[in-house]
N, C-alpha and C positions, 0 to 999 in steps of 0.2 A: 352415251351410256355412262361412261365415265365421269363424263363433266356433272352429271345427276344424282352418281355414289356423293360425288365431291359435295355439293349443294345438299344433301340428305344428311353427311356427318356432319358437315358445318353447321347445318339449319338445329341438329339433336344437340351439339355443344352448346349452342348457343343459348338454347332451351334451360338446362342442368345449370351455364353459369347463373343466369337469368334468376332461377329458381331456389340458386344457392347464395343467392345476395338478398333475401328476403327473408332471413332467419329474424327469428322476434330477440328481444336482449334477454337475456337471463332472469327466472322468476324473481318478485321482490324488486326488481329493475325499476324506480321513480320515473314517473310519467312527466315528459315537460307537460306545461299547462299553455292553453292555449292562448294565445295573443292575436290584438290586432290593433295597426294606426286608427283612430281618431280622428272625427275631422274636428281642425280647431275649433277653441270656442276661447273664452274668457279666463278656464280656468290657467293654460298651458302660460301664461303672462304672471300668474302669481306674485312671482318671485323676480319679475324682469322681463324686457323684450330681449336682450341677448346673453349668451351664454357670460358673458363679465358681472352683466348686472345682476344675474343669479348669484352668479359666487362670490359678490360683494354684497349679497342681500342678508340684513344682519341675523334675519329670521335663519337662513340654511350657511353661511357660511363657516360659520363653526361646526354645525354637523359635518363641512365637504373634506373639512382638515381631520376631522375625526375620523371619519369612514378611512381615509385613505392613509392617515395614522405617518408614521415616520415615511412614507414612501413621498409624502407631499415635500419633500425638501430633497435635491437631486444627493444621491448618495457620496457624491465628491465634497458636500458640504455635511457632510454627517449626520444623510438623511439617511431610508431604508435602505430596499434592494432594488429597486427604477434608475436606473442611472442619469436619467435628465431630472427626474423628480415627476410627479404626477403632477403639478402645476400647468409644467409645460408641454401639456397633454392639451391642455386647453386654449394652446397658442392662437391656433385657429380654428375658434368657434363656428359652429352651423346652427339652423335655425331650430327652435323648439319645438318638440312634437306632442301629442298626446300619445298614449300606449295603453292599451287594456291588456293586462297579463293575468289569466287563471280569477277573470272576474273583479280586479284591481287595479284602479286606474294612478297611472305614473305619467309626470312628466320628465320626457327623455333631452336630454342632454350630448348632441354627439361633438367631437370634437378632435384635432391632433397635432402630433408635434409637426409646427411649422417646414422642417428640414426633411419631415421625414413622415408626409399623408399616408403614403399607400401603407406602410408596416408600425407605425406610432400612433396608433387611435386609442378612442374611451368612450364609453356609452356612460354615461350616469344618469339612474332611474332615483325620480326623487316624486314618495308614495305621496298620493294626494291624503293634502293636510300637513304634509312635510315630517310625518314621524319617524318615520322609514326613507333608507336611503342604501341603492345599490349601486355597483358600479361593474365594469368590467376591463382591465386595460391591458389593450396588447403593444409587447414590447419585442417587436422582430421576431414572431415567432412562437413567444412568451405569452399565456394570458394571465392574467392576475386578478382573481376577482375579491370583491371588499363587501362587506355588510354592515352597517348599522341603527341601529334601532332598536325594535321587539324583539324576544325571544323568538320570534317566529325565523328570524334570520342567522342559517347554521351556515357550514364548510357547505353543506352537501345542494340546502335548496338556493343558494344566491347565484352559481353556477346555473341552476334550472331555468330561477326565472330572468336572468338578464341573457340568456341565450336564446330565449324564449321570444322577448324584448327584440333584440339582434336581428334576427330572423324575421319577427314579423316588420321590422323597419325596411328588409332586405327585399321582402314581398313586394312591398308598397313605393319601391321605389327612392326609398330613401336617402336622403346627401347625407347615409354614414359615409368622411370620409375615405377614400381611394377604392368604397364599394360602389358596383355601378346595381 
């Protein structure tokens, strides 16, 4: 009888926690927008078959320095706030993916620092057609995300849609490095 009180409280706690981790965010709260992998086709090559060739590619390579702005030079040489520099994010490139995020399709770019996969990664979303370019880089902990291009891209949506990006790379299985 005891052991049945016990399994009755526990089974009601559990319920309440259950119930109370299902709270919706706060009105006016931005909706991510939905995302999903791609199966390759011709366009995800644009710009390169590997992540180098992208970023030597003369159409986006100026954009990749732009977007990522003084952080692309490691801050011991009197770059930003990255302490290796965003460069060497891109140490060790993974293969190109396609990405539909919120109805717009990105070629994704994953990538990280060589010394250091599991906590030194970068996702960069670059908009088909190459006008647009997102990014997102984490630094042990740190994420740092970058936009540029359209006005369409503020503080508040480049967070949305490259976590967005993230996530559905994460679904699918994706070699974002140190993610399984």
């Amino acid at each position: 009888m005891r052991y049945l009180r016990r399994v009755g409280w526990l089974s009601g706690l559990a319920v309440l926690l259950a119930t109370g981790c299902t709270i919706g965010p706060p009105p006016g709260s931005p909706i991510p927008p939905a995302a999903e992998v791609l199966p390759g086709d011709g366009r995800v090559f644009t710009y390169g078959y590997t992540v180098d060739e992208v970023l030597q590619n003369p159409e986006v390579s100026h954009k990749v320095r732009d977007l990522f702005g003084a952080d692309w030079t490691p801050a011991s040489q009197g770059g930003g706030q990255v302490s290796s520099g965003a460069r060497a994010y891109f140490g060790r490139g993974r293969l190109l993916l396609m990405v539909r995020i919120g109805g717009v399709d990105y070629i994704a770019l994953t990538g990280c620092a060589p010394a250091a996969c599991n906590t030194h990664r970068v996702l960069l979303l670059i908009r088909d057609g190459g006008s647009q370019l997102l990014a997102r880089l984490d630094e042990g902990g740190f994420a740092h995300y970058y936009g540029y291009g359209s006005k369409d891209v503020t503080p508040h949506t480049a967070p949305l849609v490259v976590d967005s990006g993230l996530r559905a790379l994460w679904r699918g299985g994706s070699p974002y490095p140190g993610m399984s």
